[in-house]
N, C-alpha and C positions, 0 to 999 in steps of 0.2 A: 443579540446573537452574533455570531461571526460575519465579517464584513466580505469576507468572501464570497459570498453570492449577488454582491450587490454589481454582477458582471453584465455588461451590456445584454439585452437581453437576445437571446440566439435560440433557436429551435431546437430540443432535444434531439441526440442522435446518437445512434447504436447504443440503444441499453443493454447494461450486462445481463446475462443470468444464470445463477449461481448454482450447481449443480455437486453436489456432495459425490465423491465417487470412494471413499474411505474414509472411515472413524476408526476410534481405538476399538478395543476390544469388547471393552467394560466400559460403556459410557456412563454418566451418573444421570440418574432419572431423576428431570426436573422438569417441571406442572408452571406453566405463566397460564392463570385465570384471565379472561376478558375483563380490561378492567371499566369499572361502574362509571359512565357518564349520567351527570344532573343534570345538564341543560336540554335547553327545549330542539335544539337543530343535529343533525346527524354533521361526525366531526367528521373534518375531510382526512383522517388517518388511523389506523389501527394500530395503537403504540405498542399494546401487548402484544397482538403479530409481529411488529418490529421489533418486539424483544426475541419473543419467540425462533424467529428466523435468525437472526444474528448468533445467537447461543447456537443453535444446531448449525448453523456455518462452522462452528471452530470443530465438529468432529466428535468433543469430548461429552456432549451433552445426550442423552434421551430424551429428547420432548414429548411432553403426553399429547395426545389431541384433544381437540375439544369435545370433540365425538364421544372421548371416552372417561371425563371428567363428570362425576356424581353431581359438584355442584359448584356453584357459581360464587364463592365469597369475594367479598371488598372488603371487608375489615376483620377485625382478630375474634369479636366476637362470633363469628361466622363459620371460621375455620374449624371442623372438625378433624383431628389429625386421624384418626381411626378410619375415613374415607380413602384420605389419601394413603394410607399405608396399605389398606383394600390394592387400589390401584399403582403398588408400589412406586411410588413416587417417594425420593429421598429429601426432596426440599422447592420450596412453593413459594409461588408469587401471585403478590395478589395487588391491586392497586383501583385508583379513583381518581378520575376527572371532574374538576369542576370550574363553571364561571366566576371570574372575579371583578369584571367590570373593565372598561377600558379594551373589550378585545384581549383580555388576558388569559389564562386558566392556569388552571392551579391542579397539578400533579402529584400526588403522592404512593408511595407504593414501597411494599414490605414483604421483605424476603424472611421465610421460616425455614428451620430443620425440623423436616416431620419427624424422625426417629429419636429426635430427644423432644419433637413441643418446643422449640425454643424459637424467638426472636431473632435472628441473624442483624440483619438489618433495616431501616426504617429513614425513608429520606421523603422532602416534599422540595419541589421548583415549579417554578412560576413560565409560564413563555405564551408567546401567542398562537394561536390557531395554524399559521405558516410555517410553524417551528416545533411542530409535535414530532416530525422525522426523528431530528436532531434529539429529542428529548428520548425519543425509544433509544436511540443508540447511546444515551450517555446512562440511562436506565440500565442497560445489557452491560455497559461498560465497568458498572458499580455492583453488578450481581457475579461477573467473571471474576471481578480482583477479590470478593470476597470467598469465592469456592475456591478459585486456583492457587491466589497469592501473585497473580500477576498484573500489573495494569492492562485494561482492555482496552482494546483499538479499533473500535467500534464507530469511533467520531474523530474519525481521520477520513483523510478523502486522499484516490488514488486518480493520477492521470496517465493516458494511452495515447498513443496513434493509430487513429482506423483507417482505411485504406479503400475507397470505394469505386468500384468499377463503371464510370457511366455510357451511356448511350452512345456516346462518339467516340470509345475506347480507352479514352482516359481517366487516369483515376482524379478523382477528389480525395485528398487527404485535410484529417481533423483532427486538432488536438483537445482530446476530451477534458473534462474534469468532473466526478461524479465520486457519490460516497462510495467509504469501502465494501460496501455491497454492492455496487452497481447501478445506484438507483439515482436521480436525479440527475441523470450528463447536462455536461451543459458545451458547446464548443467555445472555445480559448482561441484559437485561429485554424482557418481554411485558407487552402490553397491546391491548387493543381500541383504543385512542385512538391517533395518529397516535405516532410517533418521527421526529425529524428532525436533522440537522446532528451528526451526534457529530463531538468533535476529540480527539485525543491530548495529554497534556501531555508531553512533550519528553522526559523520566525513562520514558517507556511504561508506566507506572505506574497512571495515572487516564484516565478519558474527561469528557469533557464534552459534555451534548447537552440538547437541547428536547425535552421530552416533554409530551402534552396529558390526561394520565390527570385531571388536575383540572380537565378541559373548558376550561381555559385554558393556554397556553403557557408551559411555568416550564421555567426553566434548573437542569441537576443535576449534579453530581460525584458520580463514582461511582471508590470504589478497587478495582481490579479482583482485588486478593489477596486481600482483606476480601468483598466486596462490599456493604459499606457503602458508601451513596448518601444526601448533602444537597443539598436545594433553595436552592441560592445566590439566587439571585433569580425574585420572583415581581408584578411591578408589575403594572399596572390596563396592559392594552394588549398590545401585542408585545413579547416577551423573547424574543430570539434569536440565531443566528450568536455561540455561544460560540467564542472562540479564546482557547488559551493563548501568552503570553509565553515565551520562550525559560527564560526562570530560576524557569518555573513559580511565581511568585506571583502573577501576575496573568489575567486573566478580558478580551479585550478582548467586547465584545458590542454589541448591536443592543436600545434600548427606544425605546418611544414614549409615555412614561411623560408625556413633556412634550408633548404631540400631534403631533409629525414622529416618525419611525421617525431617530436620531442615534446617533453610534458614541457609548460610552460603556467606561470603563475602570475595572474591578472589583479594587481590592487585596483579594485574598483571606486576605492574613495580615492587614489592619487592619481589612478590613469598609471601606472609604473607597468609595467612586463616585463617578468623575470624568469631565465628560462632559467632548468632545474637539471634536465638530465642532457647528457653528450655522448653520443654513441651511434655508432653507423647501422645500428638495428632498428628497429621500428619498436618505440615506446608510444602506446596510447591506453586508451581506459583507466580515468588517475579516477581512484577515490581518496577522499582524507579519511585518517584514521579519526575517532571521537575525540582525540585531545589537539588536536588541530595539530600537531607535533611531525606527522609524518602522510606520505601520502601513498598509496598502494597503486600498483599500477602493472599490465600486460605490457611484458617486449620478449621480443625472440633474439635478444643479444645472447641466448646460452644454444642459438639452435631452428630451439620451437618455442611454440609461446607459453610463459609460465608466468605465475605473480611474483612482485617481486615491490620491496616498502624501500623508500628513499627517505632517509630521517632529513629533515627542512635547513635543521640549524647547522649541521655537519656534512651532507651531503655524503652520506654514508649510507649505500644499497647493498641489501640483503634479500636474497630468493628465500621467499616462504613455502612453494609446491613442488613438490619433487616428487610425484606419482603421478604416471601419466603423462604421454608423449600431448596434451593440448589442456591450459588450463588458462582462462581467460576472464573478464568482465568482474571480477570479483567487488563484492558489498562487506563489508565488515559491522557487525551485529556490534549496539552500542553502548556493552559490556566490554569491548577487545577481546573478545574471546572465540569466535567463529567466522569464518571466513566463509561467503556463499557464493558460487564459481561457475562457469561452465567447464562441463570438463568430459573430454572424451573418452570413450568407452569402445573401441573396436572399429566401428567406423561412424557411431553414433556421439549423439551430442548431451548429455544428461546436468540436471542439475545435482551440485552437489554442495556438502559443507565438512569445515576441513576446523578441527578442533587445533586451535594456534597453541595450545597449553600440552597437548598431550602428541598433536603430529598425526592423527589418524582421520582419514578422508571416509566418507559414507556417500554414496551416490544414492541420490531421495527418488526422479524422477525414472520414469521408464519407456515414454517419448522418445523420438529419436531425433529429434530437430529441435532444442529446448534450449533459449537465451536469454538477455537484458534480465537476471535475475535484479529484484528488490525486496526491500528485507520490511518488516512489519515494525513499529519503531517498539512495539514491546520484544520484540528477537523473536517470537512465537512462530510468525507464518512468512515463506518466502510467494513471491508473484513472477510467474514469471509469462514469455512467451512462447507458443510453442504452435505445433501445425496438428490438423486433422484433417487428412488428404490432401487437397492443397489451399486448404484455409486456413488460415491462424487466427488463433484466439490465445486466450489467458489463461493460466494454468496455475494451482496453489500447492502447495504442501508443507505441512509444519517442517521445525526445525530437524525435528526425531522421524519425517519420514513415515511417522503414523497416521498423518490423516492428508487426504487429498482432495482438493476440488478442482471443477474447469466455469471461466466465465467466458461463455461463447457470446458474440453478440447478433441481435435479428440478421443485419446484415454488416455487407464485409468483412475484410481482416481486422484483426486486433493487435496490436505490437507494442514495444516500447514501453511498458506498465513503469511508473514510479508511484511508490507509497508516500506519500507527507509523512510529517512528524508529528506531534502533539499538537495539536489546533487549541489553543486559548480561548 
């Protein structure tokens, strides 16, 4: 399984917990049966819960309960559809665990359309007893992309910044890593000093983030299998808003090394720094576009702040936003085709997304303190930050504004959310 977890080992802290606060309208009613263990030991996970939960995380699904499920099948022979249509239920899951020696087991498990009787799907994988998480969520992952048509992002894992208040007033800050539900944190680095901006490199392999443990703001890679961490750059000023390049050699970032805050671009195999933009306004927040081609980024050279794409090879900047007196932090979905923003609303701060094809902006959230949006790497769900009195936690909602959830955690604040990418 992924090497990812193989991180020093740290005490869990602030688990998320995922709370549904809108679906669509018409969700589609779908049945995950408990699936059938052989062995003689109780497993230490419930994979068809894992499934379970993940599916109604996205909003779109009705899950039946168990409660109210007539019967129990593990295999085809078993299923009577005339049940499940009883219990309108439009399509079923059913599966079975078993030992295979070596500390292994063996997972299989098979998705029906009750209204036609049919077969949808039918898969078996192998993992060990430590890796049944991971197995429900790549299970959930193959049942989404067969209803929706979309790849499921179920076995990706998302990182934060918590914020914790302790006894002699100071906070402790941590930078999390845990799945995309919340479950399994694990801390990446602690420190009394602030953590800010982590980004993923493209491989899910490394993060990149600001950290102030040396009372000044220095930029660090850290590989997350190793958990070996270098301080890539450390100038006299602001060093900030690390993003990685598509082909992971590059660093694009934010110094003000030369006295403006200027996007600036770090070869990481050569050690080179090249700055990119020149202008007496304040550029920062660089994302790259998906074809490494260009890079998007917040400045208030027109004023106030709006986005605005600097093509790499020509150096040729173009403003993309032009609704609304504040539009900032933008992610671009890895299609090119949506742009996901902060952007203000009156004197409020809402997420929004801004259709790059068509020019039409939609504000999704209705918070009023809502930032650091991240995009889901299937373009489905944004994550972002946002406050509940004066706490902050996590906040979700698809791309369409139809479904929304919040990940508040046991304790402290929550900030800073980055999604990974496709985990291998």
């Amino acid at each position: 399984m992924l090497a990812l977890w193989f991180i020093a080992a740290a005490p869990a802290q602030a688990e998320l917990t995922i709370e549904i606060t809108q679906g669509v309208d018409e969700p589609t009613p779908v049945a995950v049966v408990p699936f059938a263990w052989s062995g003689s030991q109780a497993l230490p996970e419930d994979v068809a819960q894992i499934v379970h939960n993940d599916l109604a995380r996205t909003g779109l699904f009705k899950l039946l309960s168990r409660d109210n499920m007539l019967g129990f099948p593990s295999r085809a022979d078993q299923v009577y559809f005339r049940d499940w249509r009883v219990s309108n239920t439009d399509f079923l899951v059913i599966g079975r665990i078993a030992p295979q020696g070596n500390g292994q087991l063996r997972v299989e498990f098979e998705l029906y359309d009750v209204l036609k009787e049919q077969r949808l799907l039918a898969e078996q994988v192998s993992a060990g007893s430590a890796n049944l998480r991971d197995i429900g969520h790549y299970v959930a992952d193959m049942i989404y992309q067969k209803l929706t048509g979309l790849r499921g992002a179920f076995s990706t894992r998302i990182v934060y910044v918590t914020a914790e208040k302790m006894a002699d007033q100071q906070y402790r800050y941590r930078l999390q890593l845990a799945d995309s539900d919340g479950a399994r944190p694990r801390t990446i680095l602690e420190s009394r000093e602030p953590i800010m901006s982590p980004a993923w490199s493209l491989d899910g392999k490394k993060l990149a983030y600001v950290s102030f443990e040396t009372s000044r703001p220095a930029i660090y890679v850290q590989d997350l299998a190793s958990g070996k961490r270098q301080k890539v750059q450390s100038f006299r000023g602001l060093n900030g808003a690390p993003a990685w390049s598509p082909d992971g050699q590059k660093l694009a970032l934010v110094l003000s090394k030369d006295g403006n805050p200027e996007i600036y671009i770090l070869d990481l195999v050569r050690r080179q720094l090249t700055r990119v933009t020149h202008h007496y306004g304040i550029d920062t927040e660089p994302s790259w576009t998906p074809d490494g081609q260009s890079l998007i980024f917040t400045s208030d050279r027109g004023g106030l702040p709006q986005i605005y794409r600097v093509h790499l090879a020509s150096r040729e900047i173009s403003r993309l936003t032009f609704e609304g007196a504040y539009n900032a932090r933008a992610r671009m979905t890895q299609d090119g085709r949506f742009l996901a923003m902060v952007h203000q609303t009156g004197g409020s701060f809402h997420i929004a997304v801004q259709d790059l094809k068509t020019g039409r902006l939609d504000v999704l959230t209705e918070t009023g303190l809502d930032e650091s949006p991240t995009i889901a790497p299937n373009g489905s769900m944004i994550l972002y930050a946002t406050q509940e009195g004066v706490r902050g936690l996590l906040g979700g909602v698809s791309l369409d504004g139809s479904v929304k959830f919040r990940l508040p955690a046991a304790k402290g604040d929550v900030r800073e959310p980055a999604w990974s990418p496709y985990l291998q």
